[in-house]
N, C-alpha and C positions, 0 to 999 in steps of 0.2 A: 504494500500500500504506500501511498504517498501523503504528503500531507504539506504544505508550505510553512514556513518559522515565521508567518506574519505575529502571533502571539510571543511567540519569542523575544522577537526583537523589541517585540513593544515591551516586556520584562526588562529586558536589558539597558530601555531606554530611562524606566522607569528607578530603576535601580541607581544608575546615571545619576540621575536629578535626584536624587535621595543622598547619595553620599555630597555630592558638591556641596546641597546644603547643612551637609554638619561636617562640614571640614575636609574632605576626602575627596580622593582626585584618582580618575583612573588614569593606569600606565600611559594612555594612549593619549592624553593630555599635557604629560611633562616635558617639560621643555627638553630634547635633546641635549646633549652632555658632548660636547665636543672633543674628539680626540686630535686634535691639534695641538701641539705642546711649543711650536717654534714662535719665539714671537715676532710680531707683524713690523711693517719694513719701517713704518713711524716712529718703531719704540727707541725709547731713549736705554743708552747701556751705562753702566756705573760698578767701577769697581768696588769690590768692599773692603770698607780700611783694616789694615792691619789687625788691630785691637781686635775686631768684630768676628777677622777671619780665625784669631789664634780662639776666642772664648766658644766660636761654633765649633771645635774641632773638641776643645772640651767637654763641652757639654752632651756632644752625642757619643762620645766614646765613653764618657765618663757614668752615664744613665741606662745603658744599654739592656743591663739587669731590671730596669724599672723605668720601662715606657709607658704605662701609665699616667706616670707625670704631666706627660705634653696635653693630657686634657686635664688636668688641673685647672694648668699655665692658660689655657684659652679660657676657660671659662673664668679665671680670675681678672685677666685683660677685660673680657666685654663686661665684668660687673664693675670696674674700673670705669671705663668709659660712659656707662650710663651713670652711673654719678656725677660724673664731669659733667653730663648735658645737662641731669635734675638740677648742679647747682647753677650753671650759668645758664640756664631756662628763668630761674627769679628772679633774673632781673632783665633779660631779653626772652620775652616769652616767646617771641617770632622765632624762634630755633628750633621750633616745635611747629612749627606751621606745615612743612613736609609728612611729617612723623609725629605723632602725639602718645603713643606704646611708649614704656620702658621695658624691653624682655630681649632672652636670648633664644633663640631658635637652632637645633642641632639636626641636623638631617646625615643619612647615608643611602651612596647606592652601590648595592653590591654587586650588581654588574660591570659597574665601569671602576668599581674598588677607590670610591672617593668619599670622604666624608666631610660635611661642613659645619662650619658654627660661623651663627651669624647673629648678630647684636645691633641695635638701633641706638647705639651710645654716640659720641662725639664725633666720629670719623676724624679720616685723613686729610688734610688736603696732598697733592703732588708733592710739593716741599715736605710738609710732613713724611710722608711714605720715604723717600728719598732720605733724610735724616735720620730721622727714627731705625730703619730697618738696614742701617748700612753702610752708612760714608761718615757720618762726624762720631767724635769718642766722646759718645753722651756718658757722665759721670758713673750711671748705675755700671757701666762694661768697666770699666776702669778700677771700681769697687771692687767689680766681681772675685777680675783677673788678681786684686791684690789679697783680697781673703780668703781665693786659695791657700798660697804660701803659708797658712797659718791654718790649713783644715787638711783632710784626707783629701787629696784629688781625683780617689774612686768613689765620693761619696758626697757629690753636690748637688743632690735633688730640696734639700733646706738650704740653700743658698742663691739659688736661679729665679725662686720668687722675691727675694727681699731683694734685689740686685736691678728688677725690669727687663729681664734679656727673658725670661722664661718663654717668648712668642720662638726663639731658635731650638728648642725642645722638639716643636712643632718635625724636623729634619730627623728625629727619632726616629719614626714611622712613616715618614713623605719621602717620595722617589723625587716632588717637584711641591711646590706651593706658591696657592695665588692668590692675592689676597686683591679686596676690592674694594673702596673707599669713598664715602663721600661725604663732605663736611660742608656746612652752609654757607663757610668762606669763599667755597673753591666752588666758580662753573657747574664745571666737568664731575662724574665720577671717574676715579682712573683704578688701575692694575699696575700693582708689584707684585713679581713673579721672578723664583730663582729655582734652579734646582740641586738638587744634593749633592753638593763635592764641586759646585761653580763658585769660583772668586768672582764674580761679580750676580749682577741683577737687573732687572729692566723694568724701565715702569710706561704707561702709554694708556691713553686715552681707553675707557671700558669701551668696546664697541656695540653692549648691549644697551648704552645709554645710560640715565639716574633710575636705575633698577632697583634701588634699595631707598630712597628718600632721603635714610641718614642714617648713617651709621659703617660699620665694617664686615664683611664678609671674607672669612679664612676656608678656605677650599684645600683639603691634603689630597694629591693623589697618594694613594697609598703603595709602601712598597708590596714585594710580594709575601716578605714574612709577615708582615702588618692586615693581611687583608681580613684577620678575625673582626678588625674594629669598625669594619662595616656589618656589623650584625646585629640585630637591636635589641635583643637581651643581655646583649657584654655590653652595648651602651647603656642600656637603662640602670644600670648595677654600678659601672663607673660614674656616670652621671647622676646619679641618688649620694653616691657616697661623697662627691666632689662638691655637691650641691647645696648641703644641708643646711651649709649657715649663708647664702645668700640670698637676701632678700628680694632682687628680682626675680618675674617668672621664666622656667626654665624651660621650653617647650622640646620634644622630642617627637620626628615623627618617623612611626613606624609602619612596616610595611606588612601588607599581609595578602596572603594567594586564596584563591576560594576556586573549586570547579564547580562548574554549570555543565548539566548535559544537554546536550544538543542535539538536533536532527539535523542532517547534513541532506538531505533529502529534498534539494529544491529546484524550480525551472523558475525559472523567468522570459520575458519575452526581451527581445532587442534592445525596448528603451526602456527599461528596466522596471516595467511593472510586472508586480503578481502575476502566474497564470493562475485560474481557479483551482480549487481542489478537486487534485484527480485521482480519481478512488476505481481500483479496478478490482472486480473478484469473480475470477470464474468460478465457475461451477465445482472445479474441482477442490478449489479453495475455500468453495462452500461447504461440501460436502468432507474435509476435511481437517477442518480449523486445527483441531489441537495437533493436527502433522506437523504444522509449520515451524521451520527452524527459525531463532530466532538471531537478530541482527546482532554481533556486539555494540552494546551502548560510546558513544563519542561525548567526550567533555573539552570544557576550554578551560584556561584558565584566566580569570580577571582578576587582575592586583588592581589593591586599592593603597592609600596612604591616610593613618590618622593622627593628630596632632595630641601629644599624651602629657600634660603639665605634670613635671618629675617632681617638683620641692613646692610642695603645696602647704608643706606642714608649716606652722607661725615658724620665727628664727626664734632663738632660744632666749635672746636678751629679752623679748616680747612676751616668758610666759615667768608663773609664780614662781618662785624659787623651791621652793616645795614640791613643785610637779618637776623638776630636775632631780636626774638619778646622777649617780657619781660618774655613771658609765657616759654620760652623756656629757659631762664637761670634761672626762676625758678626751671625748671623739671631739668635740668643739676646741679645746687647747690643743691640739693634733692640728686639726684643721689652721688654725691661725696662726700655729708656727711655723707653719708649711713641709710639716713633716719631722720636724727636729724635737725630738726624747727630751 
């Protein structure tokens, strides 16, 4: 027999318009992922200073046992940054005229083995990006490199947050990283992007345009030992534990497969309408029925994405002293030493 997927499709459509509105977006709507890694003939090149190149050599060799850290380090940056905007928003509220959110958004895709964090905090502008990630000996690098000398140098995962370099951690787990910026100073949103083991870096006009309103977006391609951290119950578990005492919210979205089964069973005419249903039984098939072999069943499969706020609990300075357990301002003193016993 045959029968056409008109009701089908209308499920499917249906389904569609159900997830969009509550947050959820099928595969076939995301934006393609670009495998293009070379940068374009515009980009500007910059080498990285001395100082910067000695403290990244450090820090990824020196952490290697404990990659983890590099989402700390990012999620400590973007809670950084949106404070920066909440305080200079009081007295120029227009810096919120783009963007009016304070939160962090973490996404993965594990096809293309990249995972993002992205934040609606102060941004970059191009001098920033250019500074900040690379060419002047801002003090925090200079710091770092000197309280080595006076620590274990296989053991500077408490020393890379109090210092401001912890965004080179990032090289832990990235084959390449891109980061994308835009601050209300600056026009343009731009892109800094380097990859692992290059003395220099490039930065160049975003060519997806002000895609973000405000704020920064860090993109890891990931290496291939790294590719577990596109997974989203190893994020949700680092990102709860990294998360606990920051007060913005922390969005996470995950991914999820579902199969539908289908009938593959269909005609169409030329320009692409329905033919009716066409139902055919002879006689023998009448006289028959329970002979009939039966088809194997076909499914598809549809991914969907949903947005899952990780640290929803109060921060701990916000509850009675009484409702803290010992165990909890241990995990809280841990977390605000950035690791250091």
């Amino acid at each position: 027999m045959r029968f056409h997927r008109l009701a089908f499709a209308a499920a499917i459509f249906a389904v569609g318009s159900l997830t969009q509105q509550h947050g959820f977006a099928l595969a076939a709507d995301e934006a393609p992922t670009a495998n293009e890694d070379i940068p374009p003939a515009d980009a500007e090149n910059f080498e990285f200073q001395a100082e910067v190149n000695r403290m990244m050599d450090i820090v990824v060799n020196s952490l290697y046992q404990n990659k983890d850290v590099f989402l700390r380090e990012l999620i400590s940056n973007a809670s950084d940054a949106l404070d920066k905007i909440r305080f200079l928003s009081l007295t120029k509220p227009e810096l919120l005229k783009e963007k009016e959110d304070f939160e962090i958004r973490i996404e993965y895709n594990s096809e293309a083995n990249t995972l993002t964090v992205r934040d609606s905090g102060v941004g970059m502008t191009h001098d920033d990006l250019v500074e900040n990630l690379g060419t002047v000996a801002r003090s925090g690098t200079t710091k770092f490199l000197d309280a080595l000398q006076e620590q274990d140098k296989n053991d500077v995962s408490g020393l890379i947050g109090k210092f401001g370099v912890g965004f080179y951690s990032s090289f832990l787990v990235a084959d390449r990283v891109t980061v994308a910026s835009k601050n209300a100073a600056d026009s343009k949103q731009y892109i800094w992007e380097s990859r692992n083991g290059e003395d220099k870096f490039h930065v160049y006009p975003d060519p997806r345009g002000n895609s973000l309103g405000r704020g920064t977006e860090i993109t890891l391609h990931l290496k291939e030992d790294a590719v577990d951290y596109a997974d989203g119950d190893r994020l949700r578990n680092l990102v709860t534990h990294y998360s606990e005492f920051v007060t913005h919210p922390i969005h996470l979205r995950i991914t999820s497969t579902t199969e539908v089964e289908v009938d593959d069973e269909e005609e169409s005419t030329e320009d692409g309408e329905e033919k009716k249903d066409d139902i055919e039984v002879s006689d023998e098939e009448d006289s028959s029925e329970d002979g009939e072999e039966e088809k194997p069943k076909k499914y598809e499969t549809i991914v969907t994405h949903e947005w899952e706020e990780i640290n929803n609990n109060p921060a701990i300075w916000t509850r009675e002293k009484e409702e803290i357990t010992d165990e909890e301002y241990r995990d809280f003193w841990h977390v605000v030493a950035k690791g250091v016993s």
